[in-house]
C-alpha positions in Angstrom: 52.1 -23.2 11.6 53.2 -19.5 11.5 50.0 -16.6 10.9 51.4 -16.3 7.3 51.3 -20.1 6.9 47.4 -19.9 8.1 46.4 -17.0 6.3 47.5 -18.8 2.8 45.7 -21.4 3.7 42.2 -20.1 4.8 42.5 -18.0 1.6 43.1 -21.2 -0.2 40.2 -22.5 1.2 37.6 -19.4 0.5 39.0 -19.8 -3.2 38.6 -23.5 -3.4 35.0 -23.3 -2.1 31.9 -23.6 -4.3 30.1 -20.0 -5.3 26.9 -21.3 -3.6 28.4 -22.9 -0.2 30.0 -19.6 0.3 26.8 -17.6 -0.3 24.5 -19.2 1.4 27.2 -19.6 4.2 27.2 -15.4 4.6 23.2 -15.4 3.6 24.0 -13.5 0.6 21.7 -13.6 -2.3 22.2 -12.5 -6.1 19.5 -10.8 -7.4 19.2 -10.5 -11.2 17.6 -7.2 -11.3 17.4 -5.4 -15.1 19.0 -7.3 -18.3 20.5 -4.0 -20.3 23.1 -3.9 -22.3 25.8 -1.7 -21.6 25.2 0.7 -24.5 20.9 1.1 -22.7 22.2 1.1 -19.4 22.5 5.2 -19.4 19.4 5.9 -21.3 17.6 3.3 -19.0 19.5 5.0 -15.8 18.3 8.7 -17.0 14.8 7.4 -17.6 14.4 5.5 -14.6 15.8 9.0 -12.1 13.7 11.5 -14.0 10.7 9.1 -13.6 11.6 8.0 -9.7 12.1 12.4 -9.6 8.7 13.3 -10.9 6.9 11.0 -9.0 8.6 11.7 -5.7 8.3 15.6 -6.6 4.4 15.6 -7.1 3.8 12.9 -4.3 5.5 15.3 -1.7 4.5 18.4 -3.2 1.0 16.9 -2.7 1.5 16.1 0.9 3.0 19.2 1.8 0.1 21.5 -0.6 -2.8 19.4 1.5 -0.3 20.3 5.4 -0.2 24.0 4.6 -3.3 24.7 2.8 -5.8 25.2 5.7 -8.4 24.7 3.0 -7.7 21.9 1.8 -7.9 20.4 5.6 -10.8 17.9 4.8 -11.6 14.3 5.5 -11.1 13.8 1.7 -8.0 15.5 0.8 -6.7 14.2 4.7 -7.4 10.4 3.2 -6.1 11.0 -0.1 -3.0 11.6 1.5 -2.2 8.3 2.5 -2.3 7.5 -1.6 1.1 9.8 -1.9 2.6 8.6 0.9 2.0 4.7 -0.2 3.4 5.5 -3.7 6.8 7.3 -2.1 7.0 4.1 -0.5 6.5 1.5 -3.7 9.1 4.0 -5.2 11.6 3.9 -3.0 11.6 0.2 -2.0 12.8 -0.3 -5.6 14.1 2.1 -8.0 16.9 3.6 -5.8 18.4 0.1 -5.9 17.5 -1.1 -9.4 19.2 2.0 -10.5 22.5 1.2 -8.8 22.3 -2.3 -9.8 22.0 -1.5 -13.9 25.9 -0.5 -13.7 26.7 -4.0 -12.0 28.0 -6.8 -13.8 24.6 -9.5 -13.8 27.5 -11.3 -11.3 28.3 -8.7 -8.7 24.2 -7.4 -7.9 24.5 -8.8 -4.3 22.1 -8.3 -1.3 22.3 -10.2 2.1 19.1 -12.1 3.3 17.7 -9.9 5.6 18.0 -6.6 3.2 15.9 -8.6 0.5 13.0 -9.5 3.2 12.9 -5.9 4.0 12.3 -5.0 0.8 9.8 -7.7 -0.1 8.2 -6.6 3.2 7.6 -3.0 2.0 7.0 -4.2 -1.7 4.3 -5.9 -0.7 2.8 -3.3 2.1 2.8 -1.1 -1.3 0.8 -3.4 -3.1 -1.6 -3.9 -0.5 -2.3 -0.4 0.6 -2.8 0.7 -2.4 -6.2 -1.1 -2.2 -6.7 -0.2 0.9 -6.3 3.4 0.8 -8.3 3.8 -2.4 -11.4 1.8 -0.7 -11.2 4.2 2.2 -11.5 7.1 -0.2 -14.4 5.4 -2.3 -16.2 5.2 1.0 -15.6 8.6 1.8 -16.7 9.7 -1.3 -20.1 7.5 -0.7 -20.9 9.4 2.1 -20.1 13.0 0.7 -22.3 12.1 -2.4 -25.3 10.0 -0.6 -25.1 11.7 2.8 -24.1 15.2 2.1 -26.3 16.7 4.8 -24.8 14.0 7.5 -21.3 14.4 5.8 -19.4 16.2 8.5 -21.4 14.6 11.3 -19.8 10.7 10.2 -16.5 11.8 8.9 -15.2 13.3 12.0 -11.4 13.6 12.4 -11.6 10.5 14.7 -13.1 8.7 11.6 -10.8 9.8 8.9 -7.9 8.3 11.2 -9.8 5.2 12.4 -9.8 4.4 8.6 -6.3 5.3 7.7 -5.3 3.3 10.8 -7.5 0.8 9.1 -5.6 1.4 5.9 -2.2 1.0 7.0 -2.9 -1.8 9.9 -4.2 -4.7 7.7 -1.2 -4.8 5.0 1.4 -4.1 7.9 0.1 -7.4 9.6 -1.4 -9.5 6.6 2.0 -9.3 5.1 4.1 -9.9 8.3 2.5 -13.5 8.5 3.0 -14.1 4.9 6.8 -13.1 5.1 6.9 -14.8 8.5 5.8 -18.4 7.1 8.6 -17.8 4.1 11.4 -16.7 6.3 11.0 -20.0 7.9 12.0 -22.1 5.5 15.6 -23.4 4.8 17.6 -22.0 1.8 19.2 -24.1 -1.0 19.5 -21.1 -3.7 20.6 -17.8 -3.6 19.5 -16.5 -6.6 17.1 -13.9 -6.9 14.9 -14.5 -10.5 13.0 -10.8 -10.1 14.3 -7.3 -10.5 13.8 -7.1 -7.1 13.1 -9.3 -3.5 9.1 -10.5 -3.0 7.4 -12.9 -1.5 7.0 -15.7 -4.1 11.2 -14.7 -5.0 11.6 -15.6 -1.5 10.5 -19.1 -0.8 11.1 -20.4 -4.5 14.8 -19.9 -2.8 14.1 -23.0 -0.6 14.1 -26.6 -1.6 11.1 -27.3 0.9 7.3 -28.2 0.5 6.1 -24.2 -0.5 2.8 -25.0 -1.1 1.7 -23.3 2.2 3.4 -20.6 1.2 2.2 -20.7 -2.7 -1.3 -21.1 -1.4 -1.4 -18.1 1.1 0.2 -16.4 -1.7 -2.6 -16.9 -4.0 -5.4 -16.8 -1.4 -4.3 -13.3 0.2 -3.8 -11.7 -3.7 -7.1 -12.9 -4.5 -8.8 -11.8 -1.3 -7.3 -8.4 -1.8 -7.9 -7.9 -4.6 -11.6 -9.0 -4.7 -12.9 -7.5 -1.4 -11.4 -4.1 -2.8 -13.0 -4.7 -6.1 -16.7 -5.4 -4.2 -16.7 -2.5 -1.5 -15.7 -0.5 -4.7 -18.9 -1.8 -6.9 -20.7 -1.8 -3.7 -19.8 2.3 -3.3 -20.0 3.5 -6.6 -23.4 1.4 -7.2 -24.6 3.3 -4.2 -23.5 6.7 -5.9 -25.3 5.5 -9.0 -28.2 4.9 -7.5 -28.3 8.3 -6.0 -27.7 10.3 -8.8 -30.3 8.6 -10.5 -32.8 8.9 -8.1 -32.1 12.6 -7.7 -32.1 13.6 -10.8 -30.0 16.5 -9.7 -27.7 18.0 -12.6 -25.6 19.8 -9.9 -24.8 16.6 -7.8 -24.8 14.4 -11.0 -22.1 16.7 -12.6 -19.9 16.8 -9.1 -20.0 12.9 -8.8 -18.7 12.4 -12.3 -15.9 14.7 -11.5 -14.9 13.4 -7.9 -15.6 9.9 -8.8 -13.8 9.7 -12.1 -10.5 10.5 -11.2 -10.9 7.7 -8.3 -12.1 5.2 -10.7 -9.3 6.1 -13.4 -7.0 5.5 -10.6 -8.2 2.6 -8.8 -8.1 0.8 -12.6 -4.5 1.4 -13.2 -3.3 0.3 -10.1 -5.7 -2.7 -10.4 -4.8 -4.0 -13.9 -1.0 -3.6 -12.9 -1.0 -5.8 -9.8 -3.3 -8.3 -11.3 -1.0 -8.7 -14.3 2.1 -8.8 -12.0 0.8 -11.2 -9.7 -0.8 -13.8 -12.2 1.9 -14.0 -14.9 4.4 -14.9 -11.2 2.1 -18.1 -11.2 3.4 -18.5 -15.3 7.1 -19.5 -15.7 7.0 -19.3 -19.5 6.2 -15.2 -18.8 8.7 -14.6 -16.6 10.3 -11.8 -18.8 6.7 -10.1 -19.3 5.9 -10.6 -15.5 9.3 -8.6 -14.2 8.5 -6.1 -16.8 4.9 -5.8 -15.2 6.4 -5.7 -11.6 8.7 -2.7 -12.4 5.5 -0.8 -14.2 3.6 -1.4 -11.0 6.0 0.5 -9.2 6.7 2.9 -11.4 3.0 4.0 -13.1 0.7 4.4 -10.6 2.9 6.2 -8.2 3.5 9.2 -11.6 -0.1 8.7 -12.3 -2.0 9.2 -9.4 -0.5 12.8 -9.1 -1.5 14.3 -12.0 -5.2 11.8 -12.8 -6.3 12.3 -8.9 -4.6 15.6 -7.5 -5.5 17.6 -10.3 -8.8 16.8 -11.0 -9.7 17.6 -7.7 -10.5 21.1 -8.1 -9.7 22.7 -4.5 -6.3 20.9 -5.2 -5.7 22.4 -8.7 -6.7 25.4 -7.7 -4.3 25.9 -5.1 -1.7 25.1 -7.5 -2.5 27.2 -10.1 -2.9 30.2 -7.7 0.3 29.3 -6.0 1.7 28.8 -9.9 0.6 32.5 -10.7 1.8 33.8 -7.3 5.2 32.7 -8.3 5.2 34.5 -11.6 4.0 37.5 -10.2 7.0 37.8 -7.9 9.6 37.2 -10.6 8.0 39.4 -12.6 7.4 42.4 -10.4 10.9 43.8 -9.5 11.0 43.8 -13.6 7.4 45.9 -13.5 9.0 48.2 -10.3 12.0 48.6 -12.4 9.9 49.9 -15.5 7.8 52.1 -13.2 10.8 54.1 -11.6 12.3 54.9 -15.2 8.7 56.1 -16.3 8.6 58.5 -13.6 12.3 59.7 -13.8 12.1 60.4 -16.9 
Protein backbone atom coordinates (compact mmCIF):
# COMPACT_ATOMS: atom_id res chain seq x y z
CA UNK A 1 0.00 0.00 0.00
CA UNK A 2 1.56 3.42 -1.05
CA UNK A 3 1.54 6.52 1.91
CA UNK A 4 -1.32 8.09 -0.16
CA UNK A 5 -3.16 4.74 -0.17
CA UNK A 6 -2.79 4.83 3.86
CA UNK A 7 -3.42 8.23 4.46
CA UNK A 8 -7.07 7.87 2.67
CA UNK A 9 -7.67 5.22 4.64
CA UNK A 10 -6.86 6.35 8.30
CA UNK A 11 -8.84 9.51 7.27
CA UNK A 12 -11.56 7.15 6.37
CA UNK A 13 -11.45 5.68 9.48
CA UNK A 14 -11.31 8.94 11.83
CA UNK A 15 -14.52 9.94 9.73
CA UNK A 16 -16.26 6.64 10.03
CA UNK A 17 -15.71 6.56 13.84
CA UNK A 18 -18.42 7.48 16.45
CA UNK A 19 -18.21 11.26 17.96
CA UNK A 20 -17.80 9.69 21.44
CA UNK A 21 -15.19 6.76 20.68
CA UNK A 22 -13.12 9.48 19.23
CA UNK A 23 -13.46 11.88 22.25
CA UNK A 24 -12.98 9.85 24.84
CA UNK A 25 -10.15 8.21 22.85
CA UNK A 26 -8.16 11.94 22.89
CA UNK A 27 -9.79 12.64 26.58
CA UNK A 28 -11.54 15.46 25.15
CA UNK A 29 -14.68 16.63 26.80
CA UNK A 30 -17.60 19.12 25.57
CA UNK A 31 -18.57 21.41 27.90
CA UNK A 32 -21.93 23.10 27.39
CA UNK A 33 -21.08 26.40 28.94
CA UNK A 34 -23.82 29.53 28.34
CA UNK A 35 -27.12 28.82 26.03
CA UNK A 36 -27.37 32.49 24.21
CA UNK A 37 -28.59 33.13 21.26
CA UNK A 38 -26.56 34.70 18.72
CA UNK A 39 -28.31 38.06 18.73
CA UNK A 40 -27.46 38.09 23.27
CA UNK A 41 -24.18 36.69 22.78
CA UNK A 42 -22.52 40.49 22.44
CA UNK A 43 -24.61 42.09 25.04
CA UNK A 44 -23.93 38.95 27.34
CA UNK A 45 -19.95 39.20 26.12
CA UNK A 46 -19.79 43.09 27.06
CA UNK A 47 -21.54 42.40 30.39
CA UNK A 48 -19.62 39.60 31.36
CA UNK A 49 -15.80 41.73 30.52
CA UNK A 50 -16.92 44.93 32.20
CA UNK A 51 -18.05 42.82 35.19
CA UNK A 52 -14.81 40.17 35.19
CA UNK A 53 -12.94 44.15 34.67
CA UNK A 54 -14.40 45.81 37.78
CA UNK A 55 -14.00 43.06 39.90
CA UNK A 56 -10.40 42.37 38.96
CA UNK A 57 -9.72 46.27 39.09
CA UNK A 58 -10.95 46.77 42.74
CA UNK A 59 -9.62 43.25 43.93
CA UNK A 60 -5.98 44.34 42.82
CA UNK A 61 -6.27 47.90 43.46
CA UNK A 62 -7.10 46.56 46.99
CA UNK A 63 -4.14 44.41 47.27
CA UNK A 64 -1.73 46.83 46.01
CA UNK A 65 -3.63 50.04 48.39
CA UNK A 66 -3.11 47.54 51.63
CA UNK A 67 1.22 46.76 50.05
CA UNK A 68 2.02 50.38 49.71
CA UNK A 69 0.05 51.99 52.41
CA UNK A 70 2.34 51.56 55.43
CA UNK A 71 -0.77 52.34 57.42
CA UNK A 72 -2.81 50.16 56.46
CA UNK A 73 -0.01 47.37 57.45
CA UNK A 74 -2.31 45.58 60.14
CA UNK A 75 -3.25 42.05 61.10
CA UNK A 76 -6.73 43.03 59.81
CA UNK A 77 -6.31 44.70 56.50
CA UNK A 78 -3.04 41.83 56.11
CA UNK A 79 -5.99 39.00 56.51
CA UNK A 80 -8.52 40.74 54.50
CA UNK A 81 -6.21 40.43 51.80
CA UNK A 82 -6.43 36.90 51.27
CA UNK A 83 -10.45 37.81 50.43
CA UNK A 84 -9.21 39.71 47.10
CA UNK A 85 -6.87 37.44 46.17
CA UNK A 86 -9.52 34.33 46.56
CA UNK A 87 -12.05 36.25 44.47
CA UNK A 88 -9.26 37.03 41.41
CA UNK A 89 -9.00 33.50 41.55
CA UNK A 90 -13.00 32.37 41.38
CA UNK A 91 -12.84 34.97 38.53
CA UNK A 92 -10.46 33.91 36.56
CA UNK A 93 -10.99 30.11 36.73
CA UNK A 94 -14.15 30.94 34.83
CA UNK A 95 -15.12 33.94 33.03
CA UNK A 96 -11.99 34.21 30.82
CA UNK A 97 -13.13 30.95 29.28
CA UNK A 98 -17.00 31.25 29.44
CA UNK A 99 -16.46 34.39 27.58
CA UNK A 100 -14.59 32.76 24.72
CA UNK A 101 -16.87 29.86 24.68
CA UNK A 102 -20.32 32.25 24.11
CA UNK A 103 -19.00 32.77 20.36
CA UNK A 104 -18.68 28.88 19.83
CA UNK A 105 -21.15 26.83 18.25
CA UNK A 106 -22.80 24.64 21.56
CA UNK A 107 -20.74 21.74 19.26
CA UNK A 108 -17.26 23.11 18.99
CA UNK A 109 -16.80 24.33 23.23
CA UNK A 110 -14.04 21.64 23.63
CA UNK A 111 -11.65 21.11 26.61
CA UNK A 112 -9.30 18.12 27.20
CA UNK A 113 -9.61 16.16 30.56
CA UNK A 114 -6.96 17.40 32.42
CA UNK A 115 -7.68 21.30 31.58
CA UNK A 116 -11.32 20.68 33.12
CA UNK A 117 -9.85 19.01 36.47
CA UNK A 118 -7.72 22.06 36.75
CA UNK A 119 -10.35 24.12 36.72
CA UNK A 120 -12.77 22.22 38.93
CA UNK A 121 -9.66 22.12 41.18
CA UNK A 122 -9.42 25.88 41.58
CA UNK A 123 -13.32 26.31 41.36
CA UNK A 124 -13.64 24.61 44.20
CA UNK A 125 -10.40 25.99 46.20
CA UNK A 126 -12.55 29.35 45.51
CA UNK A 127 -15.49 28.07 47.08
CA UNK A 128 -13.83 26.80 49.99
CA UNK A 129 -11.56 29.65 50.88
CA UNK A 130 -14.01 31.87 50.80
CA UNK A 131 -15.15 30.41 54.14
CA UNK A 132 -12.05 30.11 55.24
CA UNK A 133 -10.66 33.41 54.85
CA UNK A 134 -13.87 35.16 56.15
CA UNK A 135 -13.69 32.98 59.48
CA UNK A 136 -10.11 33.97 60.00
CA UNK A 137 -11.18 37.60 59.73
CA UNK A 138 -14.30 37.15 62.13
CA UNK A 139 -11.71 35.79 64.59
CA UNK A 140 -9.54 38.60 64.20
CA UNK A 141 -12.14 40.80 64.65
CA UNK A 142 -13.12 38.92 68.08
CA UNK A 143 -10.03 39.61 69.45
CA UNK A 144 -9.72 43.40 68.39
CA UNK A 145 -13.29 43.94 69.88
CA UNK A 146 -13.07 41.56 73.18
CA UNK A 147 -9.33 41.85 73.67
CA UNK A 148 -8.40 45.17 72.59
CA UNK A 149 -5.78 45.75 75.28
CA UNK A 150 -4.15 42.07 74.43
CA UNK A 151 -4.81 42.83 70.57
CA UNK A 152 -1.30 43.30 69.37
CA UNK A 153 0.18 40.96 71.89
CA UNK A 154 -2.09 37.62 70.09
CA UNK A 155 -2.14 38.90 66.61
CA UNK A 156 1.47 38.95 65.97
CA UNK A 157 2.68 38.77 62.36
CA UNK A 158 3.58 35.05 63.04
CA UNK A 159 -0.29 34.69 63.81
CA UNK A 160 -1.78 36.50 60.99
CA UNK A 161 0.29 34.02 58.63
CA UNK A 162 -0.28 30.88 60.78
CA UNK A 163 -4.01 31.58 59.97
CA UNK A 164 -3.75 32.48 56.33
CA UNK A 165 -1.56 29.44 55.96
CA UNK A 166 -4.49 27.95 57.83
CA UNK A 167 -6.74 29.53 55.25
CA UNK A 168 -5.32 28.48 52.14
CA UNK A 169 -3.86 24.85 53.48
CA UNK A 170 -7.27 23.10 54.29
CA UNK A 171 -9.14 23.83 50.81
CA UNK A 172 -5.72 23.17 48.87
CA UNK A 173 -5.79 19.61 50.41
CA UNK A 174 -9.56 18.89 51.25
CA UNK A 175 -10.16 19.43 47.64
CA UNK A 176 -7.12 17.43 46.28
CA UNK A 177 -8.66 14.16 47.83
CA UNK A 178 -12.03 14.95 46.65
CA UNK A 179 -10.74 15.54 42.99
CA UNK A 180 -8.38 12.70 43.59
CA UNK A 181 -11.22 9.98 44.29
CA UNK A 182 -13.11 11.38 40.99
CA UNK A 183 -10.17 11.37 38.71
CA UNK A 184 -10.12 7.73 39.47
CA UNK A 185 -12.94 6.66 37.88
CA UNK A 186 -13.33 5.40 34.28
CA UNK A 187 -15.10 7.77 31.69
CA UNK A 188 -18.16 6.70 29.53
CA UNK A 189 -19.32 10.47 28.66
CA UNK A 190 -17.74 13.45 27.58
CA UNK A 191 -20.12 15.86 28.03
CA UNK A 192 -19.86 18.55 30.33
CA UNK A 193 -23.73 19.61 31.70
CA UNK A 194 -22.33 22.93 33.67
CA UNK A 195 -21.04 26.29 32.34
CA UNK A 196 -18.02 25.15 33.53
CA UNK A 197 -15.78 21.86 34.95
CA UNK A 198 -16.56 20.81 39.00
CA UNK A 199 -16.46 18.15 40.95
CA UNK A 200 -19.95 16.65 40.81
CA UNK A 201 -19.61 17.52 36.48
CA UNK A 202 -16.73 15.34 36.88
CA UNK A 203 -17.73 11.98 38.06
CA UNK A 204 -21.37 12.08 36.66
CA UNK A 205 -19.00 11.64 33.42
CA UNK A 206 -18.36 8.00 34.62
CA UNK A 207 -20.66 5.05 34.40
CA UNK A 208 -19.26 3.72 37.78
CA UNK A 209 -20.72 3.31 41.43
CA UNK A 210 -20.29 7.47 42.39
CA UNK A 211 -21.78 7.29 45.55
CA UNK A 212 -18.33 7.70 47.28
CA UNK A 213 -17.85 10.42 45.42
CA UNK A 214 -21.66 11.93 45.79
CA UNK A 215 -21.28 11.28 49.47
CA UNK A 216 -17.90 13.10 50.08
CA UNK A 217 -19.43 15.65 47.96
CA UNK A 218 -22.25 16.25 50.24
CA UNK A 219 -20.45 15.63 53.50
CA UNK A 220 -17.44 18.14 52.74
CA UNK A 221 -20.18 21.04 51.45
CA UNK A 222 -22.04 20.51 54.48
CA UNK A 223 -19.04 20.47 56.85
CA UNK A 224 -17.86 23.63 55.26
CA UNK A 225 -20.35 25.20 55.27
CA UNK A 226 -21.51 24.57 58.88
CA UNK A 227 -18.29 24.77 60.79
CA UNK A 228 -17.90 28.34 59.04
CA UNK A 229 -21.41 29.12 59.98
CA UNK A 230 -20.67 28.06 63.93
CA UNK A 231 -17.12 29.69 64.57
CA UNK A 232 -18.99 32.66 62.86
CA UNK A 233 -22.08 32.58 65.50
CA UNK A 234 -19.65 31.50 68.02
CA UNK A 235 -17.48 35.10 67.22
CA UNK A 236 -20.05 37.44 66.69
CA UNK A 237 -22.05 36.02 69.91
CA UNK A 238 -18.82 36.74 71.65
CA UNK A 239 -18.79 40.40 70.27
CA UNK A 240 -22.43 40.64 71.36
CA UNK A 241 -21.85 39.72 74.48
CA UNK A 242 -19.22 42.31 74.91
CA UNK A 243 -20.86 45.17 73.75
CA UNK A 244 -23.53 44.45 75.98
CA UNK A 245 -21.75 44.09 78.93
CA UNK A 246 -19.82 47.25 78.33
CA UNK A 247 -22.17 49.34 77.63
CA UNK A 248 -19.67 51.43 75.86
CA UNK A 249 -21.20 53.67 72.95
CA UNK A 250 -17.65 54.22 71.48
CA UNK A 251 -16.86 50.33 71.17
CA UNK A 252 -20.64 49.56 70.49
CA UNK A 253 -20.60 52.06 67.49
CA UNK A 254 -16.97 50.68 66.14
CA UNK A 255 -18.26 46.95 66.25
CA UNK A 256 -21.35 47.69 64.28
CA UNK A 257 -19.17 49.27 61.63
CA UNK A 258 -16.30 46.63 61.46
CA UNK A 259 -18.59 43.79 61.98
CA UNK A 260 -21.34 44.75 59.42
CA UNK A 261 -19.53 44.94 56.43
CA UNK A 262 -18.13 41.22 57.39
CA UNK A 263 -21.44 39.91 58.11
CA UNK A 264 -23.02 41.65 54.80
CA UNK A 265 -20.26 39.76 53.16
CA UNK A 266 -20.05 36.57 54.67
CA UNK A 267 -24.17 36.30 53.77
CA UNK A 268 -23.70 36.81 50.13
CA UNK A 269 -21.16 34.48 49.64
CA UNK A 270 -23.03 32.07 51.95
CA UNK A 271 -26.49 32.13 50.30
CA UNK A 272 -24.75 31.81 46.81
CA UNK A 273 -22.80 28.56 47.42
CA UNK A 274 -25.60 27.07 49.33
CA UNK A 275 -28.04 27.61 46.49
CA UNK A 276 -25.35 26.40 43.95
CA UNK A 277 -24.52 23.42 45.67
CA UNK A 278 -28.06 22.15 46.72
CA UNK A 279 -30.00 22.77 43.48
CA UNK A 280 -26.60 20.37 41.86
CA UNK A 281 -28.27 17.58 44.04
CA UNK A 282 -31.87 18.61 41.91
CA UNK A 283 -31.89 17.62 38.24
CA UNK A 284 -35.24 19.21 37.51
CA UNK A 285 -33.20 22.78 38.46
CA UNK A 286 -30.49 22.36 36.44
CA UNK A 287 -30.99 25.63 34.47
CA UNK A 288 -31.56 27.61 37.88
CA UNK A 289 -28.45 25.79 39.43
CA UNK A 290 -25.85 26.84 36.45
CA UNK A 291 -27.35 30.26 36.65
CA UNK A 292 -26.49 30.17 40.53
CA UNK A 293 -22.93 28.72 39.80
CA UNK A 294 -22.03 31.65 37.38
CA UNK A 295 -23.54 34.32 40.18
CA UNK A 296 -21.27 32.70 42.64
CA UNK A 297 -18.45 33.58 40.70
CA UNK A 298 -19.36 36.57 39.61
CA UNK A 299 -21.17 38.52 42.79
CA UNK A 300 -19.20 38.19 45.63
CA UNK A 301 -15.86 38.71 43.96
CA UNK A 302 -17.64 42.66 42.66
CA UNK A 303 -19.22 42.82 46.01
CA UNK A 304 -16.75 42.34 48.48
CA UNK A 305 -14.81 45.38 47.10
CA UNK A 306 -17.03 47.98 47.51
CA UNK A 307 -19.40 46.27 50.95
CA UNK A 308 -15.95 45.35 52.79
CA UNK A 309 -13.07 47.71 51.43
CA UNK A 310 -14.96 50.72 51.74
CA UNK A 311 -16.54 50.48 54.83
CA UNK A 312 -13.45 50.05 56.45
CA UNK A 313 -12.56 53.46 57.14
CA UNK A 314 -8.54 53.47 57.15
CA UNK A 315 -9.19 51.82 53.60
CA UNK A 316 -11.66 54.51 52.34
CA UNK A 317 -9.83 56.96 53.53
CA UNK A 318 -6.78 56.16 51.69
CA UNK A 319 -8.80 56.21 48.65
CA UNK A 320 -10.45 59.19 48.92
CA UNK A 321 -7.20 61.11 49.81
CA UNK A 322 -5.40 59.31 47.01
CA UNK A 323 -8.84 60.24 44.83
CA UNK A 324 -8.26 64.05 45.79
CA UNK A 325 -4.52 63.85 45.29
CA UNK A 326 -5.12 62.96 41.74
CA UNK A 327 -7.42 65.84 41.01
CA UNK A 328 -5.25 68.13 42.51
CA UNK A 329 -2.45 67.28 40.06
CA UNK A 330 -4.58 67.55 36.99
CA UNK A 331 -5.85 70.47 38.15
CA UNK A 332 -2.79 72.46 39.21
CA UNK A 333 -0.77 73.08 35.96
CA UNK A 334 -4.37 74.69 35.00
CA UNK A 335 -4.22 76.92 38.48
CA UNK A 336 -0.12 77.66 37.70
CA UNK A 337 -1.29 78.59 34.31
CA UNK A 338 -3.94 81.11 35.70
CA UNK A 339 -1.45 82.43 38.18
CA UNK A 340 1.34 83.43 35.62
CA UNK A 341 -1.25 85.38 33.42
CA UNK A 342 -2.45 87.21 36.66
CA UNK A 343 0.89 88.40 37.37
CA UNK A 344 1.92 89.29 33.70
CA UNK A 345 -0.70 91.16 33.25
Amino acid sequence: MTVKGLLVTVCRFCIEQPMDNLTLTNSILLVEGLKVTPQSSYPIFILLFLFYVFAMGCNIGLIILIAIEKNLHHPMHFLFCNLPVNDIIGTTVILPRLMQDIFKQASDRYMTYVECVIQAYFVHIFATASHTALVTMAYDRQVAICNPLLYTAIMTSKRVVQLSAIAWALPVIVVAIMLGLTVRLSRCRYKIENPFCDNASLYKLSCENVSINNMFGIVYSVLALSISVTLMIIAYVRIVAVCIISKNKALNSKAIKTCSSHIAVYLIMFVSCAIMIFLHRFPEYSENRKLASIMFHIVPPGLNPIVYGLQTKEIRQKIVKLWWKKRIDTLWPVEKKKKKLQNVS
